[in-house]
C-alpha positions as CSV (number, residue, x, y, z in Angstrom):
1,X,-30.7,-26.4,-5.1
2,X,-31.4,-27.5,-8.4
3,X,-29.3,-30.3,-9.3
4,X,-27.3,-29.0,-12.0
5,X,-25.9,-26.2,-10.0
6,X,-24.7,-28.5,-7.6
7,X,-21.2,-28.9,-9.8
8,X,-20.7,-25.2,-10.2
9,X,-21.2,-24.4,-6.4
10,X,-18.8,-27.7,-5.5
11,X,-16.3,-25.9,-8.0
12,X,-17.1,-22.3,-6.1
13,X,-16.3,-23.9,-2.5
14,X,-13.5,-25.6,-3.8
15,X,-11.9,-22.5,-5.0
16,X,-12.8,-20.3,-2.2
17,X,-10.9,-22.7,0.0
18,X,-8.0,-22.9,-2.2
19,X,-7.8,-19.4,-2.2
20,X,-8.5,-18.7,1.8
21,X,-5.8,-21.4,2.4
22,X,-3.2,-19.8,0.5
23,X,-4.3,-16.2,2.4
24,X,-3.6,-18.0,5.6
25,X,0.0,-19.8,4.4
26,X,1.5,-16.5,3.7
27,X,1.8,-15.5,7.0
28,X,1.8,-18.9,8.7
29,X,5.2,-19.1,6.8
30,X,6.4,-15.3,7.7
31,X,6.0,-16.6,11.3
32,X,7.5,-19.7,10.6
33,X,10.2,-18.2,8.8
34,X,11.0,-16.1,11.6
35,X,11.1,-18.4,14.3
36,X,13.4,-20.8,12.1
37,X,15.6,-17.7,11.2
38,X,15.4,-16.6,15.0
39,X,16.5,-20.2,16.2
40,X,19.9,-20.4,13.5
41,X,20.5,-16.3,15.4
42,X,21.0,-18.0,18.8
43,X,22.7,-20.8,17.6
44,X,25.5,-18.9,15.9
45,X,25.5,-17.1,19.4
46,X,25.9,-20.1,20.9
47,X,28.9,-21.2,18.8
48,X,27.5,-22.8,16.1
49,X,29.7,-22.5,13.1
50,X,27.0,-21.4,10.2
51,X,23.7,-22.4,11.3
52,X,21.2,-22.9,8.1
53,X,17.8,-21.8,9.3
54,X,16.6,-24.7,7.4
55,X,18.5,-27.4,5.3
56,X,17.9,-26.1,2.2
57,X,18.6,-22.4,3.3
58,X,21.5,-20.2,1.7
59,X,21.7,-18.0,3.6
60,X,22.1,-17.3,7.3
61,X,21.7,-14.1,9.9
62,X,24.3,-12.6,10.1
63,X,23.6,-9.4,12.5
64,X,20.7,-7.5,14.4
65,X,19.1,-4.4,13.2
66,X,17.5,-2.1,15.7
67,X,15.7,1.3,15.6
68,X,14.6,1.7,18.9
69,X,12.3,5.1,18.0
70,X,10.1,2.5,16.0
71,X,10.2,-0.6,17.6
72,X,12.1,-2.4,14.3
73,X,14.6,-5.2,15.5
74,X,15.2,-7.1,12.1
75,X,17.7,-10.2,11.7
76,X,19.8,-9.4,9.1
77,X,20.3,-12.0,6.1
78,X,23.7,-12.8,4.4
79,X,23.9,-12.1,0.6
80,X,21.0,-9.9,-0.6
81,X,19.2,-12.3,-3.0
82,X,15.3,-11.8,-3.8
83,X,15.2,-15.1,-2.2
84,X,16.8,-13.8,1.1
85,X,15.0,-10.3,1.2
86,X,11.6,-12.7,1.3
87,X,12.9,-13.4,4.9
88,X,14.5,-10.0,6.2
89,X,16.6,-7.5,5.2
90,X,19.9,-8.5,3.7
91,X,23.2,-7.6,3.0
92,X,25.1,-5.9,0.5
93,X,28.6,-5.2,2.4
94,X,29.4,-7.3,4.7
95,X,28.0,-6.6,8.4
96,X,31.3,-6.3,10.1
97,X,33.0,-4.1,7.6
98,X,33.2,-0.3,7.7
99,X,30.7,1.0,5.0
100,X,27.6,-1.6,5.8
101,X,25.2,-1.6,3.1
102,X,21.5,-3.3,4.1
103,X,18.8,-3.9,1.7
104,X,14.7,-4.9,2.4
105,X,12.3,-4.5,1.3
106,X,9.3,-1.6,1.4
107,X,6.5,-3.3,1.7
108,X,7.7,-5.7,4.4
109,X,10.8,-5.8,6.3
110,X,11.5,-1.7,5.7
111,X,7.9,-0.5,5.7
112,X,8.9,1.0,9.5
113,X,11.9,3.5,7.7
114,X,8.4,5.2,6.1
115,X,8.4,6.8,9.4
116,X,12.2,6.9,9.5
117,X,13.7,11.0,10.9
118,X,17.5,12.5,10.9
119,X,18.7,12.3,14.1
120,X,17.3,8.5,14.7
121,X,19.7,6.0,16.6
122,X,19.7,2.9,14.7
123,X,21.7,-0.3,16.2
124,X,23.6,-3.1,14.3
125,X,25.2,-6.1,16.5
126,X,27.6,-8.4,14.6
127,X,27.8,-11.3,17.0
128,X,31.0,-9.8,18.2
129,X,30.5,-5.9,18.2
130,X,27.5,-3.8,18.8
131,X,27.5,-0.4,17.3
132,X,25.3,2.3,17.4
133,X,24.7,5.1,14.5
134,X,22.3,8.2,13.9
135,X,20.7,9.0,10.8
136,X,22.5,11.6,8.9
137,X,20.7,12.7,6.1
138,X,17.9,10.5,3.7
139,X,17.5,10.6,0.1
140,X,15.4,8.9,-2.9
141,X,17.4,8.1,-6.2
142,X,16.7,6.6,-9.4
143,X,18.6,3.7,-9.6
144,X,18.8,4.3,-13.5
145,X,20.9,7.2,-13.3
146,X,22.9,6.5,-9.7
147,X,24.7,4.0,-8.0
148,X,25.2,2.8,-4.6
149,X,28.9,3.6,-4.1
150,X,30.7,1.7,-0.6
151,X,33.1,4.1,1.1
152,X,35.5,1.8,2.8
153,X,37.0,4.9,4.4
154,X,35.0,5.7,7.0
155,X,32.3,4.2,9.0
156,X,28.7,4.4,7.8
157,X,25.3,2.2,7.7
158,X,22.9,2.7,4.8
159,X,19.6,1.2,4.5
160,X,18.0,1.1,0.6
161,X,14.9,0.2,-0.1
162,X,12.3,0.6,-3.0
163,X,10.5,3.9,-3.1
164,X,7.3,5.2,-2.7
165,X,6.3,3.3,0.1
166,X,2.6,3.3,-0.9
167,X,3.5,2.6,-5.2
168,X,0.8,-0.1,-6.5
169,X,3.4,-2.1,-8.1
170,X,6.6,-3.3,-6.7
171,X,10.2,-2.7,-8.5
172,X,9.8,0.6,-10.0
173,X,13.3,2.1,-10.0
174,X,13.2,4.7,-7.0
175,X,15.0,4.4,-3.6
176,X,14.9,5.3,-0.6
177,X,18.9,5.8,0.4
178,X,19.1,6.3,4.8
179,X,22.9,7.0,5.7
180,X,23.3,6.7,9.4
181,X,26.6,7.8,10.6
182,X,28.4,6.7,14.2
183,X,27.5,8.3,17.2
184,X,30.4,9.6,19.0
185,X,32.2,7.8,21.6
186,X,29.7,4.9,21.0
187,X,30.9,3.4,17.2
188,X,32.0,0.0,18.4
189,X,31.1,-2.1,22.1
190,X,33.2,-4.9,22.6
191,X,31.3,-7.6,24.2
192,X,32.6,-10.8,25.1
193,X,29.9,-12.9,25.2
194,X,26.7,-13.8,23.3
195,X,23.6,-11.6,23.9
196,X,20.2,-12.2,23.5
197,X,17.1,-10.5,23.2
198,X,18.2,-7.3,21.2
């Protein structure tokens, strides 16, 4: 190699590495994040009053998300912050009230409700109640023109996220409303106890 190329290439291995080290930290930190998240999860079922996933953090998890059909089990964030929906899907309503209101995002957390049908049993434990819904009907809206209205008077779970799934750029102003209504005789479990694994 001729001698002065040897700066150029230097320059070319440095930024290669730069730029293959940040590939790798973005999901090192996802899995990171996770486990940290996970850990804070067990020890608010533990007893824990608050558990920050990490000093710094917050936000919290404050519930379980399950859909079963697609093998999603998502720890739900408090307060739905574009800091928080970098770590899961978060909340808009609180988890334990009637009309619970989760946001994620499509292209991570939500990519599975792509593949979302009516009739799907979705799961949402609280720490203190487990309660099971179906999906009742789906819609997209343009957030420019409609609003996300709570309905404090009867029990519902709706999931938003952006919409299409597959758009080249994020934040366009489609969504992708899910409105999951309790199934019948199974709206609210008491359990006593901590649980694990859901």
């Amino acid at each position: 190699m001729n001698i002065r190329h040897r700066p150029f290439a230097a320059a070319v291995l440095a930024a290669a590495f730069f730029f293959s080290a940040q590939a790798a930290w973005v999901p090192a930190k996802a899995a990171l994040g996770q486990y940290l998240l996970e850990r804070s999860w067990q020890a608010r079922q533990a007893g824990e009053v608050a558990p920050k996933p990490w000093p710094w953090a917050d936000t919290a998890p404050v519930g379980v998300l399950e859909i079963p059909r697609l093998g999603l089990r998502q720890l739900v964030l408090e307060g739905a912050s574009g800091r928080n929906l970098a770590w899961g899907p978060a909340t808009l309503t609180p988890v334990s009230g009637k009309d619970v209101i989760l946001s994620g995002h499509r292209d991570t957390h939500f990519t599975a409700l792509r593949d979302l049908e009516s009739g799907d049993r979705l799961t949402l434990w609280d720490g203190a109640r487990l309660r099971a819904y179906r999906v009742a009907w789906m819609d997209i809206v343009d957030s420019r023109y409609q609003e996300l209205a709570t309905r404090q008077d009867r029990d519902q779970l709706t999931l938003v996220t952006c919409y299409p799934f597959d758009a080249p750029t994020a934040g366009g102003p489609l969504r992708l409303v899910v409105t999951a209504v309790p199934i019948d005789g199974d709206e609210v479990v008491a359990v006593t106890g901590p649980r694990s694994g859901l």
